[in-house]
KEDRENDREN-771338 format. One record per residue (C-alpha): residue in three letters; x, y negated, z negated. Coordinates in steps of 0.2 Angstrom, whole numbers, padded with zeros to 4 digits, always signed. Each point is the difference from the previous one (the first is absolute). Example, Ala and Ser with C-alpha at 12.3 -4.5 7.8 and 13.67 -1.06 7.14 Angstrom:
# residues 2
ALA+0062+0022-0039SER+0006-0017+0003
This chain:
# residues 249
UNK+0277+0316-0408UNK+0015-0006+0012UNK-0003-0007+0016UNK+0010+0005+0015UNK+0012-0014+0011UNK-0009+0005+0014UNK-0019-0003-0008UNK+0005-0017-0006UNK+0007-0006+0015UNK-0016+0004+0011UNK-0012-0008-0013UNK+0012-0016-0002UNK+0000+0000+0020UNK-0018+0002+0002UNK-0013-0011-0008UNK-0014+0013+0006UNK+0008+0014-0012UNK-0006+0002-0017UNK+0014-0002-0018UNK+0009+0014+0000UNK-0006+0014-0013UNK+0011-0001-0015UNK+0007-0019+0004UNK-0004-0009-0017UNK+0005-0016-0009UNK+0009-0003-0016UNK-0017+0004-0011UNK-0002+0018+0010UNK-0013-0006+0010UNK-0004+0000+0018UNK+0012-0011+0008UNK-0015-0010+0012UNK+0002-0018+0001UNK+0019+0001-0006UNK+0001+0013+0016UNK-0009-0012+0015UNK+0012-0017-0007UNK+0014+0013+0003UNK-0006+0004+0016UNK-0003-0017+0005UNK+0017-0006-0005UNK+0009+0014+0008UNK-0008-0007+0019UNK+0002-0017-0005UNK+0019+0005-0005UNK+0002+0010+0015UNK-0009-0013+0013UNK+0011-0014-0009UNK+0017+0011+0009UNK-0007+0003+0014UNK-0004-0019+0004UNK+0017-0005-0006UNK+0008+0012+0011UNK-0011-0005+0016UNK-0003-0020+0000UNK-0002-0004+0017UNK-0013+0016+0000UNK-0008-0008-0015UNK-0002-0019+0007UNK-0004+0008+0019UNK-0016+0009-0009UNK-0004-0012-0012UNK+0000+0002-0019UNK-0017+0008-0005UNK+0000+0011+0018UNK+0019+0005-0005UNK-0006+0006-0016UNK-0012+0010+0006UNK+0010+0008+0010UNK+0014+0003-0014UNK-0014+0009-0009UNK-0003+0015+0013UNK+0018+0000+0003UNK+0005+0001-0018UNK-0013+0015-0003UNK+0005+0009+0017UNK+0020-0004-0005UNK+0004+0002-0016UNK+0020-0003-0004UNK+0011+0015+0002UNK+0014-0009-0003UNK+0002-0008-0018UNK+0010-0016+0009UNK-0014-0009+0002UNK+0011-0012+0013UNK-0002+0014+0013UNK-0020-0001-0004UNK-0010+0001+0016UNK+0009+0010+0014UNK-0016+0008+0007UNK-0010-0018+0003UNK+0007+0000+0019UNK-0009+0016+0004UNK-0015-0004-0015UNK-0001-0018+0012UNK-0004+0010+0017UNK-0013+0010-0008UNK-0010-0010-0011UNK-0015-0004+0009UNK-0002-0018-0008UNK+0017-0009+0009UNK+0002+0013+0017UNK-0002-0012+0010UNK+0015-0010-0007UNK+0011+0011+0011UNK+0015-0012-0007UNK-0004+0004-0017UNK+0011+0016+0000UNK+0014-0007+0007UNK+0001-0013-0012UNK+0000+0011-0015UNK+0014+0010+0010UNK+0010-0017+0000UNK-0003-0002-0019UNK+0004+0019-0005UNK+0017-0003+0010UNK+0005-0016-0008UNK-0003+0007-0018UNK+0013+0016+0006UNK+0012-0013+0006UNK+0000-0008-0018UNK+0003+0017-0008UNK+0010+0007+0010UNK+0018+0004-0004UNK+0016-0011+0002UNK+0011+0001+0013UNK+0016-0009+0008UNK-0003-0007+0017UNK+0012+0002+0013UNK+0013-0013+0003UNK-0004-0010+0018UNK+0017+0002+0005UNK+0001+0018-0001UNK-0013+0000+0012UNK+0007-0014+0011UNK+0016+0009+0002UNK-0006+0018+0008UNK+0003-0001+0020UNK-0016+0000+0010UNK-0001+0019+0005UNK+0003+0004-0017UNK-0013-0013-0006UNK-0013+0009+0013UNK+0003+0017-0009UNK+0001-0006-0017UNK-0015+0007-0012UNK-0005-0009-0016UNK-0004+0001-0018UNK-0014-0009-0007UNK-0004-0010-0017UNK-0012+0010-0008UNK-0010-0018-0003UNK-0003-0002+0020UNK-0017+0003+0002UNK-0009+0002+0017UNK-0019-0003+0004UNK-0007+0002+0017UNK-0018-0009+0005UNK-0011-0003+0013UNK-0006-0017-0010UNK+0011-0015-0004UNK+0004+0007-0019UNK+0014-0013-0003UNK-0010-0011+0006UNK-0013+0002-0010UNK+0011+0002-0015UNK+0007-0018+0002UNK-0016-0007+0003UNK-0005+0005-0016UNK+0015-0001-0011UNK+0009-0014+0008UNK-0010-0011+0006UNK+0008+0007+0018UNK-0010-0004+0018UNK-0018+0008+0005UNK+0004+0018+0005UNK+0001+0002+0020UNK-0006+0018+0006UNK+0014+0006+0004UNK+0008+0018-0008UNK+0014-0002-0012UNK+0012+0012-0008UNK+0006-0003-0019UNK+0017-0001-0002UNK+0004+0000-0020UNK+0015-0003-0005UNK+0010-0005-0018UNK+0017-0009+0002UNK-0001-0005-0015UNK-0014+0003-0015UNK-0015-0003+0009UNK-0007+0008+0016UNK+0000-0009+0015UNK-0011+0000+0014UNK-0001-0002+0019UNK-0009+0003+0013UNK+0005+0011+0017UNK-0008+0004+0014UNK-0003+0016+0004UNK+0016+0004+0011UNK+0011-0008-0015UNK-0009+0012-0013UNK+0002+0014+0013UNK+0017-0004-0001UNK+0003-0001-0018UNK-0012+0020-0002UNK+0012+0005+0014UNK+0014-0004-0011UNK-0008+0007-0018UNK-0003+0016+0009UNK+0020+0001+0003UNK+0000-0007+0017UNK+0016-0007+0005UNK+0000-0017+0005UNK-0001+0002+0018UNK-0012+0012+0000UNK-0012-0011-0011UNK+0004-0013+0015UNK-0007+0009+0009UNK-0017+0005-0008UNK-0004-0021-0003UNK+0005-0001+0020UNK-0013+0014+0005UNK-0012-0013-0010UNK+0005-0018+0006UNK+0012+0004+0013UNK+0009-0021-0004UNK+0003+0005-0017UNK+0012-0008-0010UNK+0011+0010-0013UNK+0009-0018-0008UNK-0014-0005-0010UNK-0005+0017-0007UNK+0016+0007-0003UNK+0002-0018-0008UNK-0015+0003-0011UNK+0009+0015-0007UNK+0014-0005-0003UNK-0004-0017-0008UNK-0013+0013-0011UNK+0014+0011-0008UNK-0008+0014+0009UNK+0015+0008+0009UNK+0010+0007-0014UNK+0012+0012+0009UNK+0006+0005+0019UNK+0000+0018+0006UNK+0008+0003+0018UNK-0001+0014+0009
């Protein structure tokens, strides 16, 4: 007797379920005790990813709780994807539902943060755009000008110090201050940077994504923080490789 993909998978998720009928081991009989260590090791295998792929999650829950944790969100989530580098998109919206951390509002935001660095890594190569190129358009023209983005700029939006919090943990940075922080991701060279905007600068910088033209998105941060500087922002893009291309109108 075969057993289907989909069988399998829902007992090997689910300690609860019985062996699958017709699952047996190399002597013909029923598969048992060889089935449960499979079982087991799949979760551990799975919950191993998923805490290499979200450190700052892992050491802000602790080790024991975190694995907890992995273990509901590995059965809820099984991968869809066979690159397990991309395992764990759905802990940002499993974090705000399950029961146990709720009232760790920054806990989602955090696992944001992580998701976008890991899309930073992987994500494809591109040629920044020479400084000069953009120093040598006249003002008017500078206003109007739109922009193509790296596909490695990454941007996360919080109400919670995320950066922050993300130093503090794996750089030794300062105590968090409770103040909301926008993620800016960049990779200028092999590895994603971060910094951390307020929320006028990473209005500035969706305003710009969303294929705003440099004025206009100066104008978004201003309906924000109406001193708003544009230096150290546009400076941040630009010393990020993010900017790859000019488009006027």
């Amino acid at each position: 007797m075969t057993v289907s993909q989909t069988d399998f998978r829902a007992a090997v998720l689910d300690p609860v379920r019985p062996v699958p009928e017709g699952l047996v081991d190399p002597e013909g009989r029923a598969a048992g005790k060889r089935f449960d260590v499979y079982r087991n090791n799949v979760v551990v295998s799975l919950s191993n990813a998923l805490g290499e792929a979200f450190p700052v999650i892992r050491k802000l829950l602790g080790e024991n709780n975190f694995r907890i944790l992995a273990g509901h969100f590995v059965r809820a989530h099984p991968p869809v994807s066979p690159l397990i580098a991309l395992y764990g998109e759905a802990l940002p919206g499993f974090l705000e539902q399950f029961e146990p951390v709720r009232s760790l509002g920054y806990l989602p935001d955090v696992a944001r943060l992580e998701l976008a660095l890991r899309r930073a890594y992987h994500a494809a190569d591109t040629l920044s755009l020479p400084p000069a190129e953009l120093q040598a358009l006249p003002p008017d023209a500078l206003a109007e000008a739109r922009f193509r983005l790296a596909p490695a700029l990454q941007l996360v939006e919080s109400d919670w110090p995320i950066v922050s919090i993300w130093r503090f943990n794996m750089e030794d940075g300062p105590k968090p201050r409770p103040v909301p922080e926008t993620a800016l991701i960049t990779r200028p060279q092999f590895d994603p940077e971060i910094a951390a905007l307020t929320p006028a600068a990473g209005t500035f910088v969706s305003a710009i994504a969303a294929g705003g033209s440099l004025g206009e998105a100066l104008s978004c941060a201003s309906e924000i923080d109406a001193g708003f500087d544009l230096t150290p922002t546009l400076g941040a893009l630009i010393s990020g490789g993010a900017l790859i291309a000019i488009e006027e109108d």
